[in-house]
KOLDO-845132 format. One record per residue (C-alpha): residue number from 1; x, y, z. Coordinates in nm, 3 decimals. Layout:
BEGIN
<site seq="NUM" xx="X" yy="Y" zz="Z"/>
...
END
This chain:
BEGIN
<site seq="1" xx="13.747" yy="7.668" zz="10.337"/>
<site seq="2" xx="13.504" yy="7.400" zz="10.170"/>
<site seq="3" xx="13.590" yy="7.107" zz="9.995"/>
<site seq="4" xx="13.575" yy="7.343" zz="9.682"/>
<site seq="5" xx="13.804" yy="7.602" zz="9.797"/>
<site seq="6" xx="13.505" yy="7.790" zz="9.901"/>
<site seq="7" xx="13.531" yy="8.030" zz="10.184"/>
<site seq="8" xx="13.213" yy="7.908" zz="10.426"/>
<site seq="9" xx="12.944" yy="8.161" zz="10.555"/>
<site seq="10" xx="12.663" yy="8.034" zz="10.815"/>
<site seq="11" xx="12.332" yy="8.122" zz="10.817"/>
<site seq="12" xx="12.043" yy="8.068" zz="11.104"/>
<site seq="13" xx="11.736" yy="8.117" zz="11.051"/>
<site seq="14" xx="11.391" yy="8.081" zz="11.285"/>
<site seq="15" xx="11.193" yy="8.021" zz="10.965"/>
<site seq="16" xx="11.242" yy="7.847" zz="10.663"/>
<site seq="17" xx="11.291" yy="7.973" zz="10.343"/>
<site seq="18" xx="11.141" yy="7.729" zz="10.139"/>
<site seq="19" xx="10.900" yy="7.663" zz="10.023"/>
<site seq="20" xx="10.886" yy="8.067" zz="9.911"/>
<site seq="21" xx="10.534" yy="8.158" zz="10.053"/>
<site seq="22" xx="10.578" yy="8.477" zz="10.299"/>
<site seq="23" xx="10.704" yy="8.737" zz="10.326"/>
<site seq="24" xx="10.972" yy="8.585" zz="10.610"/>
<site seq="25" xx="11.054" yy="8.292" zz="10.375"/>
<site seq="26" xx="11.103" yy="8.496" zz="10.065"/>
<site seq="27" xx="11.358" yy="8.781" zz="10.224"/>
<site seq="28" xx="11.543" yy="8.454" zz="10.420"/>
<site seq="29" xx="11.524" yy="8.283" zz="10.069"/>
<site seq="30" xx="11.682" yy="8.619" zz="9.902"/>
<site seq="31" xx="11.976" yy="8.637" zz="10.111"/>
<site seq="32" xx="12.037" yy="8.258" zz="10.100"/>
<site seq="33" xx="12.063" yy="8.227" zz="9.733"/>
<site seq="34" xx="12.314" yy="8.595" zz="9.769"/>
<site seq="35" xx="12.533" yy="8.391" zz="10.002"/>
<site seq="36" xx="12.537" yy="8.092" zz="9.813"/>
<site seq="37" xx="12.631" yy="8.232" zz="9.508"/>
<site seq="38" xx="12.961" yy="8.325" zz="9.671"/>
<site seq="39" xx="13.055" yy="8.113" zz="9.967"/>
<site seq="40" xx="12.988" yy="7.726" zz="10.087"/>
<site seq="41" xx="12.680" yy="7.782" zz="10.331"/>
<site seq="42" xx="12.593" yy="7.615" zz="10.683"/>
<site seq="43" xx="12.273" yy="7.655" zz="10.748"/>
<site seq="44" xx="12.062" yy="7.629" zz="11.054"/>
<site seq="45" xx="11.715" yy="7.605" zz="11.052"/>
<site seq="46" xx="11.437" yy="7.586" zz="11.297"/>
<site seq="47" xx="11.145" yy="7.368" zz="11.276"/>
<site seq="48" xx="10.821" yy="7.357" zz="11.439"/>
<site seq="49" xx="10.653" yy="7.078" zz="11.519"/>
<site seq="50" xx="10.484" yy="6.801" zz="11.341"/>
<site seq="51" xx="10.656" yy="7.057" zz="10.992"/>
<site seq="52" xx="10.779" yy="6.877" zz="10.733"/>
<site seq="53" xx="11.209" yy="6.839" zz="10.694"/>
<site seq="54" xx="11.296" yy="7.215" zz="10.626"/>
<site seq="55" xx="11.636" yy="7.090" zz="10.414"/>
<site seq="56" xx="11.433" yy="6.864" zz="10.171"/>
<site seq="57" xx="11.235" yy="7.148" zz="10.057"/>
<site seq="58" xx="11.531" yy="7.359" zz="9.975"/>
<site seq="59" xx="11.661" yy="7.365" zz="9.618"/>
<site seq="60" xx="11.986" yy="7.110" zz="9.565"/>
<site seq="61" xx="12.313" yy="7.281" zz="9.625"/>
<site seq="62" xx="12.193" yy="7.615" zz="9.775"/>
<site seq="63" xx="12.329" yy="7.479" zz="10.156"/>
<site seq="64" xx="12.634" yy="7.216" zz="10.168"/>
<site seq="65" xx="12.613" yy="7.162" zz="10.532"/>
<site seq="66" xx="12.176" yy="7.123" zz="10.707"/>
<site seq="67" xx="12.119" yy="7.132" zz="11.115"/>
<site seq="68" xx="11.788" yy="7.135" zz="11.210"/>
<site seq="69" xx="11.704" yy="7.204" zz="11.564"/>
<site seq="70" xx="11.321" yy="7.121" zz="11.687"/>
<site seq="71" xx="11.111" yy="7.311" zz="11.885"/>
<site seq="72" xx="10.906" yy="7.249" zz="12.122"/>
<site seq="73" xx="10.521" yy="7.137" zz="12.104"/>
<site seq="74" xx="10.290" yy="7.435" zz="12.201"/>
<site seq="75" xx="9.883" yy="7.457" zz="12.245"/>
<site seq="76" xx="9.811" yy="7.759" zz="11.980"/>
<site seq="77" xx="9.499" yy="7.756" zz="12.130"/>
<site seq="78" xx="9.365" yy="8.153" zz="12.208"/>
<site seq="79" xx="9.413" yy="8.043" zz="12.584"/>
<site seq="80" xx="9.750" yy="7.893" zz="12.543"/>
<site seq="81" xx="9.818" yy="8.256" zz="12.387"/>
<site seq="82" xx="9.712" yy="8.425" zz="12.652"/>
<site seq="83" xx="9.890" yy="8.228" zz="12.868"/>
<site seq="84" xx="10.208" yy="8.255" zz="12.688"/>
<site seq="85" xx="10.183" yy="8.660" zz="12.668"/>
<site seq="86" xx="10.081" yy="8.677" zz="13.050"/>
<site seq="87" xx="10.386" yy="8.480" zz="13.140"/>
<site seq="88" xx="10.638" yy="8.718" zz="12.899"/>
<site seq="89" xx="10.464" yy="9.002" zz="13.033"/>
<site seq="90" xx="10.573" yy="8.922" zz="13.394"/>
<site seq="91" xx="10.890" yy="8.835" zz="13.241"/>
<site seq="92" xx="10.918" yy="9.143" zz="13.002"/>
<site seq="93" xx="11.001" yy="8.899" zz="12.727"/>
<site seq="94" xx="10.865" yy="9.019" zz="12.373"/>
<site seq="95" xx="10.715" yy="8.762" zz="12.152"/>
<site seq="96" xx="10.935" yy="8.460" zz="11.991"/>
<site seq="97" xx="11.218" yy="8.598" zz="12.131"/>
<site seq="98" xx="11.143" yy="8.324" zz="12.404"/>
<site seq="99" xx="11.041" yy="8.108" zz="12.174"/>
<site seq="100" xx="11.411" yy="8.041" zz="11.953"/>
<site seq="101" xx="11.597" yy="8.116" zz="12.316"/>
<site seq="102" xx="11.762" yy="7.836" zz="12.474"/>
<site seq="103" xx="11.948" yy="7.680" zz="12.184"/>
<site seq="104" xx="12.336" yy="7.805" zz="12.297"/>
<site seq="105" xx="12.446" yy="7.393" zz="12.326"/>
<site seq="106" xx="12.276" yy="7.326" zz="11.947"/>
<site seq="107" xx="12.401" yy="7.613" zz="11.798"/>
<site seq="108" xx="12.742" yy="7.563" zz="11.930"/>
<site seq="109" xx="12.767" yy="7.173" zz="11.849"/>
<site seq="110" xx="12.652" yy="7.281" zz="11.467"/>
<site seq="111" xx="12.927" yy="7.551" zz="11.432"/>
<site seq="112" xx="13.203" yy="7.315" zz="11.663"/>
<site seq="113" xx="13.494" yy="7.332" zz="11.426"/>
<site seq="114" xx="13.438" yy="7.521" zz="11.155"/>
<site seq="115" xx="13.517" yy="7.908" zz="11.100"/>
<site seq="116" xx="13.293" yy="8.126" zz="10.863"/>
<site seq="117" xx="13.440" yy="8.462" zz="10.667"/>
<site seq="118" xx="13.077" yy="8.596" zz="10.727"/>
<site seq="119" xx="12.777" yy="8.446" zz="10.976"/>
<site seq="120" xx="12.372" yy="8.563" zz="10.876"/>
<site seq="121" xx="12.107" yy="8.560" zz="11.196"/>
<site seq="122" xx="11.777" yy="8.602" zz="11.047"/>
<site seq="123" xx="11.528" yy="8.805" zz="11.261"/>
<site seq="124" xx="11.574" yy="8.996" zz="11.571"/>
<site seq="125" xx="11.401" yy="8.710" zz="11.744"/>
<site seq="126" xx="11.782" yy="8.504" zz="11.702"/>
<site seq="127" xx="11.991" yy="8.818" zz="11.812"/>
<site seq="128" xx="12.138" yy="8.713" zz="12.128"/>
<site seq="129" xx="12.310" yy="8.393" zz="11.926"/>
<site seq="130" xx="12.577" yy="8.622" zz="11.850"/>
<site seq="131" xx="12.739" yy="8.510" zz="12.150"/>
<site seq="132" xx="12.802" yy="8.188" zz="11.986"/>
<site seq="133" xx="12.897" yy="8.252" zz="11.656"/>
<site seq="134" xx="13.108" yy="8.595" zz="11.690"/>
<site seq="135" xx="13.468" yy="8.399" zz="11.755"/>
<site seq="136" xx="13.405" yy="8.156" zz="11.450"/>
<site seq="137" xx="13.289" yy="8.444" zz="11.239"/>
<site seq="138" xx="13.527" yy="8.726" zz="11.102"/>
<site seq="139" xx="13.190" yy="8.951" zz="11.009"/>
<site seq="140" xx="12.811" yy="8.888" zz="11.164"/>
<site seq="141" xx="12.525" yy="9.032" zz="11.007"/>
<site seq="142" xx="12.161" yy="9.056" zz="11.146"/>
<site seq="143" xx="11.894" yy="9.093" zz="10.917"/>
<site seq="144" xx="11.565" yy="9.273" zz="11.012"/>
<site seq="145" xx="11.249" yy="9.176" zz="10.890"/>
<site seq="146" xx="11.134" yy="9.451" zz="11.115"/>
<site seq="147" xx="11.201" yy="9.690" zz="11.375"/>
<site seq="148" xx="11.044" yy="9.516" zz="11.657"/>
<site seq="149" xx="10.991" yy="9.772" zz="11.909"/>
<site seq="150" xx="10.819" yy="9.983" zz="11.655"/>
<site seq="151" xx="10.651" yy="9.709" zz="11.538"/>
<site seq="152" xx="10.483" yy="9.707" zz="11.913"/>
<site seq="153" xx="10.454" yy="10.088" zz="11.961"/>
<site seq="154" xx="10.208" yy="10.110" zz="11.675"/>
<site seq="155" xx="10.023" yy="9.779" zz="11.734"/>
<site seq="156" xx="9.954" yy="9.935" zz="12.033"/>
<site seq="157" xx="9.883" yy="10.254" zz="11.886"/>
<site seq="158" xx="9.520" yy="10.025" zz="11.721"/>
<site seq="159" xx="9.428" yy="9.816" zz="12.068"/>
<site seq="160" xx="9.282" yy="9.904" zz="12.332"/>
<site seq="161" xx="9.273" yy="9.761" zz="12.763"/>
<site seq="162" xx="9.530" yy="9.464" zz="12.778"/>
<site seq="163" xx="9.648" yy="9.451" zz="12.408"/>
<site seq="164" xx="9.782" yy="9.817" zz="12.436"/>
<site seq="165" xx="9.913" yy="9.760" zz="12.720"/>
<site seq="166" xx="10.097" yy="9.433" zz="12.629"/>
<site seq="167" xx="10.202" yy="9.554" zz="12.342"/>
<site seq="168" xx="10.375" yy="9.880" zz="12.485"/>
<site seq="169" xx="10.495" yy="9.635" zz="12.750"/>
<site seq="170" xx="10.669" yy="9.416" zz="12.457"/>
<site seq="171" xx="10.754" yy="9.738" zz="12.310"/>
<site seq="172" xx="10.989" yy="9.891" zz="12.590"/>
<site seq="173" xx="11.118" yy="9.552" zz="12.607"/>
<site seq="174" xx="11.243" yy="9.510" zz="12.210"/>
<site seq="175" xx="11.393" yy="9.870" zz="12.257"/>
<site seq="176" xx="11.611" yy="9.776" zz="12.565"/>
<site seq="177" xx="11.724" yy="9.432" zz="12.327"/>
<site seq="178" xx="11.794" yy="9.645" zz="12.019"/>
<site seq="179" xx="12.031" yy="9.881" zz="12.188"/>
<site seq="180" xx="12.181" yy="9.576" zz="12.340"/>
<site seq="181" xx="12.250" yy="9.360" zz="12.039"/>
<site seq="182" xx="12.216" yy="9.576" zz="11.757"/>
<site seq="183" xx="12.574" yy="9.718" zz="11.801"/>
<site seq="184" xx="12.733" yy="9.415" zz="11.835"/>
<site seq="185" xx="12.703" yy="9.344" zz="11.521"/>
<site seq="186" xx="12.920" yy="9.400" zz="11.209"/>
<site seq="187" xx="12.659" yy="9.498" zz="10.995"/>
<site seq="188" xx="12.240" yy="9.538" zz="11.065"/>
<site seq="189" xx="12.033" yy="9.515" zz="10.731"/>
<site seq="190" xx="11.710" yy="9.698" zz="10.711"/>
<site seq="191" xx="11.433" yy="9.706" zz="10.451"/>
<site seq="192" xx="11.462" yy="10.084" zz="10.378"/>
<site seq="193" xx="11.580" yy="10.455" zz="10.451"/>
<site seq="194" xx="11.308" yy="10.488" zz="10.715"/>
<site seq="195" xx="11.373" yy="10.146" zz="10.925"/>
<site seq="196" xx="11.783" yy="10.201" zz="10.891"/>
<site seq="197" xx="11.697" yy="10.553" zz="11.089"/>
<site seq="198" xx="11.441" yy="10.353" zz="11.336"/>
<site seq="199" xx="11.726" yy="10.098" zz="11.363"/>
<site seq="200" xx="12.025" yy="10.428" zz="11.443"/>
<site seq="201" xx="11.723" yy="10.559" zz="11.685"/>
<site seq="202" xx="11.762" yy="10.264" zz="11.892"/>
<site seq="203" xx="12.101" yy="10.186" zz="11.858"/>
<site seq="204" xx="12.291" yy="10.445" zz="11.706"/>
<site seq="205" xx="12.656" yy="10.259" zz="11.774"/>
<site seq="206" xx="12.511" yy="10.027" zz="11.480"/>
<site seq="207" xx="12.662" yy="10.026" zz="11.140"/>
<site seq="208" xx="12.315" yy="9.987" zz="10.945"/>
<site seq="209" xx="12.291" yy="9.931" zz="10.586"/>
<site seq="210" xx="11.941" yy="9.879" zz="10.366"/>
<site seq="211" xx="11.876" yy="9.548" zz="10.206"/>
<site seq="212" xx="11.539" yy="9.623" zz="10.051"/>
<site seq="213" xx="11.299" yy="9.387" zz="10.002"/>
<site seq="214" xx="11.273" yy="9.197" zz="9.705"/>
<site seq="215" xx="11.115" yy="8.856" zz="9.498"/>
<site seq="216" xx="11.220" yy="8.647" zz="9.231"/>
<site seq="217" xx="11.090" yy="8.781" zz="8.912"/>
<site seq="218" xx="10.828" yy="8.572" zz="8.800"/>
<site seq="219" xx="10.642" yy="8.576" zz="8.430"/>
<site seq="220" xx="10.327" yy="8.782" zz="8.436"/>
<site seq="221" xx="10.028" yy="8.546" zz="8.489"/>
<site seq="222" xx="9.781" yy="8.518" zz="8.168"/>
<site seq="223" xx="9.508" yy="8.491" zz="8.415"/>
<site seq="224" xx="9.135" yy="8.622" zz="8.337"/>
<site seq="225" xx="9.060" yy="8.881" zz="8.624"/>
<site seq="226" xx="8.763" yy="8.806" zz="8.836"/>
<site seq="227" xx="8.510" yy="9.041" zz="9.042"/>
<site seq="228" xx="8.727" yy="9.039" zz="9.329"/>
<site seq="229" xx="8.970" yy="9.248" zz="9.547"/>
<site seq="230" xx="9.216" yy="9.059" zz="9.745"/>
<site seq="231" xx="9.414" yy="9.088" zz="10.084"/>
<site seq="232" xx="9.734" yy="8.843" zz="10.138"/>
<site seq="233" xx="9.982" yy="8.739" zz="10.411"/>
<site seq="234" xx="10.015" yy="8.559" zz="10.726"/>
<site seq="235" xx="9.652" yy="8.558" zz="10.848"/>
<site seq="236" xx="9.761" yy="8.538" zz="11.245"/>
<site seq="237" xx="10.004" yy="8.842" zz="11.190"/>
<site seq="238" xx="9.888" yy="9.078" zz="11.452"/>
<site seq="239" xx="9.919" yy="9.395" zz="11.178"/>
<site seq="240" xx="9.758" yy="9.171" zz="10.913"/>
<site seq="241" xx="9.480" yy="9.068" zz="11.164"/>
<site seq="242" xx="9.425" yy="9.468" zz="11.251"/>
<site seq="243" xx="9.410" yy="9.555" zz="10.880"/>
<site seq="244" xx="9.147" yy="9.271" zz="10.858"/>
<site seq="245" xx="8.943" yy="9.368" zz="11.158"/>
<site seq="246" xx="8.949" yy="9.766" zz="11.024"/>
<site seq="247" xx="8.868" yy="9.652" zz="10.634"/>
<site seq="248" xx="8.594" yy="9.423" zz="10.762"/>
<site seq="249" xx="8.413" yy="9.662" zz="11.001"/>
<site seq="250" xx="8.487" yy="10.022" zz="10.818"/>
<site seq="251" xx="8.557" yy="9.956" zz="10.429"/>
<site seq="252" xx="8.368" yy="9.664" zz="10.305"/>
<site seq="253" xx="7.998" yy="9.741" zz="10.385"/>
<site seq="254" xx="8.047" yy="10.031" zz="10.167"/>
<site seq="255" xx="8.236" yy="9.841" zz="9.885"/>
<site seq="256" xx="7.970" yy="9.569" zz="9.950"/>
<site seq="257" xx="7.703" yy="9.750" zz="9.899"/>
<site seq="258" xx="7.817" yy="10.017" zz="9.629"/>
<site seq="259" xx="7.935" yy="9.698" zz="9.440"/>
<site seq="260" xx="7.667" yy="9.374" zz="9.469"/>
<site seq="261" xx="7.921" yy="9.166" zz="9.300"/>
<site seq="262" xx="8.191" yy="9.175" zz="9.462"/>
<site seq="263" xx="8.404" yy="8.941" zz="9.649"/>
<site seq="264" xx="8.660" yy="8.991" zz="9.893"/>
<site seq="265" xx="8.947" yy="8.750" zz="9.933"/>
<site seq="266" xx="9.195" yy="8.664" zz="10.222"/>
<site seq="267" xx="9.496" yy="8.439" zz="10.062"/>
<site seq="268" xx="9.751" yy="8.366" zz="10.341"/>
<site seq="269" xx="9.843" yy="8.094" zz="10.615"/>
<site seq="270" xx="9.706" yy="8.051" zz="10.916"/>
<site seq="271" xx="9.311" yy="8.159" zz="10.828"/>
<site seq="272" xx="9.230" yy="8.064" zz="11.138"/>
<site seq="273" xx="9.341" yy="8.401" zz="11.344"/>
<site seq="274" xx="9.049" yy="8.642" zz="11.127"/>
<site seq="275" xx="8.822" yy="8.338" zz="11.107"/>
<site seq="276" xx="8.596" yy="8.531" zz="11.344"/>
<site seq="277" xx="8.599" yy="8.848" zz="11.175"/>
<site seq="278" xx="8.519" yy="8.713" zz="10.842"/>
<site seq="279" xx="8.230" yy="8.469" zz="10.923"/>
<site seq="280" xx="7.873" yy="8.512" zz="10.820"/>
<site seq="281" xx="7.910" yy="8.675" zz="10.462"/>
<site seq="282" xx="7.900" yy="8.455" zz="10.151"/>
<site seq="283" xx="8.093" yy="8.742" zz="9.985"/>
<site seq="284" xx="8.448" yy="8.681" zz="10.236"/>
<site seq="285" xx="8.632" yy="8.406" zz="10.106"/>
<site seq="286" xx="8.902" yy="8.234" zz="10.330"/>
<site seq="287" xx="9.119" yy="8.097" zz="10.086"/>
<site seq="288" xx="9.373" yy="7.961" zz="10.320"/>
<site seq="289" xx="9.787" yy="7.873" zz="10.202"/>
<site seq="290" xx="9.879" yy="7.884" zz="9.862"/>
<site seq="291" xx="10.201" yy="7.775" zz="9.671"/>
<site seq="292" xx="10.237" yy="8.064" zz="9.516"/>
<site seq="293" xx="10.060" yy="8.355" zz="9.562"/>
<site seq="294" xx="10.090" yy="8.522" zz="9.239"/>
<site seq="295" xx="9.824" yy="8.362" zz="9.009"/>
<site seq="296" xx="9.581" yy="8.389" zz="9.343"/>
<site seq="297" xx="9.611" yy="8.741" zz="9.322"/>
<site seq="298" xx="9.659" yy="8.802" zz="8.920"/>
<site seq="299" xx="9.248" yy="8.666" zz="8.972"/>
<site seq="300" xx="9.155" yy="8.934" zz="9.156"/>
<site seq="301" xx="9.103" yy="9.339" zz="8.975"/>
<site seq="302" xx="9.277" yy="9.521" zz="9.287"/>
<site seq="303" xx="9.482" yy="9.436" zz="9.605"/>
<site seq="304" xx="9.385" yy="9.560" zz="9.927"/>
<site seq="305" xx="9.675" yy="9.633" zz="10.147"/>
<site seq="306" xx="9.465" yy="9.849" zz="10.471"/>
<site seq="307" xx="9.777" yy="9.829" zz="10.725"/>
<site seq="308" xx="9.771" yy="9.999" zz="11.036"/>
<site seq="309" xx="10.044" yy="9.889" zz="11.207"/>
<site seq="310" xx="10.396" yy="9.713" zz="11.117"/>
<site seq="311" xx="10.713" yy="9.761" zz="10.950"/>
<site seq="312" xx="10.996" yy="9.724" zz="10.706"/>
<site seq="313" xx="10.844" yy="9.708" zz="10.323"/>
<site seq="314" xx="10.553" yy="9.490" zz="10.231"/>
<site seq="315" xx="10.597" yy="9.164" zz="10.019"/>
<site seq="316" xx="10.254" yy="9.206" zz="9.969"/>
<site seq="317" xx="10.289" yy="9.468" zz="9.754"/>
<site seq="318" xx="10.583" yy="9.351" zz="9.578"/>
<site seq="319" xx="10.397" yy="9.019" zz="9.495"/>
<site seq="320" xx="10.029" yy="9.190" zz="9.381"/>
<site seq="321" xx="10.298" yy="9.418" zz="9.103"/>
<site seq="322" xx="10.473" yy="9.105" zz="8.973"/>
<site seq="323" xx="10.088" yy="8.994" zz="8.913"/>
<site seq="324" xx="10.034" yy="9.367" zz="8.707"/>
<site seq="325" xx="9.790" yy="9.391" zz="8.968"/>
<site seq="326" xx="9.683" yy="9.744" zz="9.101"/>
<site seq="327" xx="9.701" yy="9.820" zz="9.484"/>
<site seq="328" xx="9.516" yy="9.991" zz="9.728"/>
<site seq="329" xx="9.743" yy="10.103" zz="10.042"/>
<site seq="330" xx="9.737" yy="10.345" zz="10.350"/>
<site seq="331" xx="10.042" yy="10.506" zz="10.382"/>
<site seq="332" xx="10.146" yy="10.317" zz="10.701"/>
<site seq="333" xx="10.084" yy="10.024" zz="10.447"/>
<site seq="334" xx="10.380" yy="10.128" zz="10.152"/>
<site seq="335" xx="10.584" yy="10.297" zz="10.330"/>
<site seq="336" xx="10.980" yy="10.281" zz="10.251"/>
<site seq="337" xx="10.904" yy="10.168" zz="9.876"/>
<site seq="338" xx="10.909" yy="10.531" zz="9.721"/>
<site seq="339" xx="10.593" yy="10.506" zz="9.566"/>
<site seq="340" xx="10.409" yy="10.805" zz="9.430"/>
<site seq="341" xx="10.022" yy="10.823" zz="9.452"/>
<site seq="342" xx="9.865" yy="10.783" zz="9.156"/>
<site seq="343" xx="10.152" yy="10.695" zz="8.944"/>
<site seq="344" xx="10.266" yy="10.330" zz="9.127"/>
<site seq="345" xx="9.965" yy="10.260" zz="9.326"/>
<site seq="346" xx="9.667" yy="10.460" zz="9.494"/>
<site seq="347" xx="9.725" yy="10.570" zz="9.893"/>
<site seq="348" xx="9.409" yy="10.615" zz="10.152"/>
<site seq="349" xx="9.393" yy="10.652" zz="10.477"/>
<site seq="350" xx="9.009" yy="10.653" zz="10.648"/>
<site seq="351" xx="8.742" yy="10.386" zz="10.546"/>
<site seq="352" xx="8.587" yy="10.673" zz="10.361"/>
<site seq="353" xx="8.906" yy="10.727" zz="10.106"/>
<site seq="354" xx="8.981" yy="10.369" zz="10.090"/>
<site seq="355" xx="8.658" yy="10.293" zz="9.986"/>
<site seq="356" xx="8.618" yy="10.533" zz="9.736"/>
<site seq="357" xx="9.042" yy="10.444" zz="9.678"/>
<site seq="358" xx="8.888" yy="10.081" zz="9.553"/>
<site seq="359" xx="8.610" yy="10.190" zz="9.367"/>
<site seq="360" xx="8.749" yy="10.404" zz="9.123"/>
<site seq="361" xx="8.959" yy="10.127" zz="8.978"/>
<site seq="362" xx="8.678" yy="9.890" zz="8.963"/>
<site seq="363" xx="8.521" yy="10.135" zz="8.762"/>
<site seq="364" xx="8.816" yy="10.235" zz="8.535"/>
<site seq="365" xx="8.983" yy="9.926" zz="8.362"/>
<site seq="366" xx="9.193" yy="10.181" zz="8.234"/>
<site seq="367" xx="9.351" yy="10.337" zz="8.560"/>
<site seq="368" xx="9.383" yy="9.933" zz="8.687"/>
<site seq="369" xx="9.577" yy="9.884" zz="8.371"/>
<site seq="370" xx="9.806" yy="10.185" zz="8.445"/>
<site seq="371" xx="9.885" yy="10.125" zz="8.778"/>
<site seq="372" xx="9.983" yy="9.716" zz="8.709"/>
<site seq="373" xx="10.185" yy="9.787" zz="8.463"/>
<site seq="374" xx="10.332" yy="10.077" zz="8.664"/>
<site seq="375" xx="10.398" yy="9.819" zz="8.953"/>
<site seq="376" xx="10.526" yy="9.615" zz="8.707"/>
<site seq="377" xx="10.752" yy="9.804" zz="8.606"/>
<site seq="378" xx="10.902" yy="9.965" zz="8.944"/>
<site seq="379" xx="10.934" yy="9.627" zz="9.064"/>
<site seq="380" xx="11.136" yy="9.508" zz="8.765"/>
<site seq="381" xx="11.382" yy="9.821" zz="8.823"/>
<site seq="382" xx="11.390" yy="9.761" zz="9.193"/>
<site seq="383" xx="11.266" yy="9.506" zz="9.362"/>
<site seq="384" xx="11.433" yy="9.144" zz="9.205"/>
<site seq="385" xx="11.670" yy="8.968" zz="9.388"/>
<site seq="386" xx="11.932" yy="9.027" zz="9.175"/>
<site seq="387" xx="11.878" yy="9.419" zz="9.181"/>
<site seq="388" xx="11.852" yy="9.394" zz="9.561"/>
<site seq="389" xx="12.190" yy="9.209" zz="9.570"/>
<site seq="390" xx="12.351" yy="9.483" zz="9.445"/>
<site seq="391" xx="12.311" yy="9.670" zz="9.777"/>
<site seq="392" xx="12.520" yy="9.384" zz="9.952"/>
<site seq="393" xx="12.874" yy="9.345" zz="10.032"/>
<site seq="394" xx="12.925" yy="9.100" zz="10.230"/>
END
């Protein structure tokens, strides 16, 4: 118990929730303010280096009890990448799972003494510390972002030579990890229907439950529109950087030259990892981190969500509808929202149909108007934080 005659739950997390921008920060953020709502909350927090204090940006009394544990200074240099992946290839190590390993004597000093009715690991990446909370915890809950090994399979489904390969390397390793950890578990949340089945798949001893998704609701912007589509999230994201590399190449020369005008827009952190792809055309802008990414896209006429590869549900989305703004998605891209095509958003697969997907709501203000308020609409029914809470028991 707390001071307050609260019972205590502990959260760790790799990333920080605040400030909200991402789509990592803003599920982390979601389940925070759910826990805190009901229990006095440890929390442990990662922090990169040279980032600013992740507890000062957090709002006052969401956490009674901060420990921050540093990470180590890497090159994120392309080389240092490459040297990074070559080594957890010959190690069969997937990506950032190495990288929040190694922490058992911080974790344990930050938990020494204190029991918790119900311990939150964020990611998959932070799986293997249920070894040291699972005796101070009396239920311990992983949250998925994502199903990592299918996350792999279908990155490498889009590379070719060593990427495919490294990716179906990473991939075989996740899968070994999830049936591993995933059943140790109390409870596994997932972002929908399809990733709880991916999730049973892997580990079907798992007792799986969906935690969609969700964002605070936010007032719709009063924003004038400009002559602009726009694409937003992490820009070093391997699935956004593939959905980049295919939009650039395949769908914009046609929108770019059916529509002289136009403008395409990449919102997001990290600008540097499509840098390349982007350069030499007045028409890309590279408009780097934002606070909030909800009046940055209320100023464009359509979002452009061209995914190829990933999983769980895609903040993207979710943040484009609170701006009213209509979306433009491959299937791959919305899947496990239960949108219909045509009546929520419009669905193409092909640079051909996205295209032509994009142009027919620049040309009808009408069908734009439709499909925000549509968005709108589903994502006030389903998609808050206080209507995703309602799937949680814990």
């Amino acid at each position: 118990m707390s001071d307050d005659g609260k019972s205590r739950a502990l959260m760790i997390a790799p990333e920080a929730p605040y400030p909200l921008a991402g789509g990592g920060a803003l599920r982390t953020a979601s389940l925070l303010h759910y826990l805190a709502t009901r229990y006095a909350v440890d929390l442990i927090l990662f922090r990169q280096p040279g980032a600013a204090d992740p507890a000062k940006e957090l709002p006052v009394g969401l956490a009674q009890r901060f420990s921050v544990i540093d990470l180590p200074r890497h090159r994120r240099t392309e080389m240092a990448r490459r040297v990074r992946n070559t080594v957890r290839l010959a190690r069969r190590v997937p990506p950032l799972v190495d990288r929040f390993s190694g922490f058992e004597r911080e974790i344990a000093a930050a938990i020494e003494g204190h029991r918790y009715h119900v311990g939150v690991i964020e990611h998959f990446w932070c799986a293997p510390y249920w070894q040291q909370i699972h005796n101070v915890c009396a239920r311990t809950v992983l949250d998925l972002h994502n199903i990592e090994s299918v996350l792999h399979a279908r990155c490498a489904a889009v590379e070719g030579g060593a990427e495919r390969f490294a990716h179906g390397v990473f991939c075989t390793a996740a899968r070994e990890l999830e049936r591993k950890w995933l059943p140790c578990f109390s409870e596994v949340l997932t972002t929908s229907a399809l990733d709880s089945k991916l999730a049973l798949e892997r580990a079907p001893g798992a007792r799986v439950c969906i935690y969609p998704n969700a964002i605070p609701l936010p007032p719709v912007p009063q924003i004038e529109r400009e002559e602009v589509v726009v694409f937003s999230g992490n820009l070093e994201y391997h699935p956004n950087v593939s959905a980049v590399r295919f939009f650039r190449r395949e769908v914009w020369p046609i929108l770019r030259e059916r529509w002289p005008q136009l403008v395409w827009r990449l919102v997001g952190k990290n600008p540097q990892g499509v840098k390349a792809l982007t350069s030499g055309d007045s028409r890309i802008e590279l408009c780097g981190p934002v606070q909030n990414a909800i009046p940055e896209l209320a100023r464009a006429k359509v979002a452009v969500v061209p995914l190829l590869a990933g999983t769980g549900t895609r903040l993207k989305i979710l943040e484009a509808w609170a701006a009213c703004l209509p979306v433009v998605s491959t299937r791959l891209g919305a899947e496990g929202l239960g949108v219909c095509d045509g009546t929520h958003l419009l669905l193409a697969d092909g640079a051909s149909a996205f295209a032509a997907a994009v142009s027919r709501l620049l040309e009808y203000s009408t069908l734009r108007d439709q499909l925000g308020r549509a968005g709108r609409l589903l994502l006030e029914r389903e998609f808050t934080w206080e209507k995703a809470w309602r799937s949680l028991d814990l």
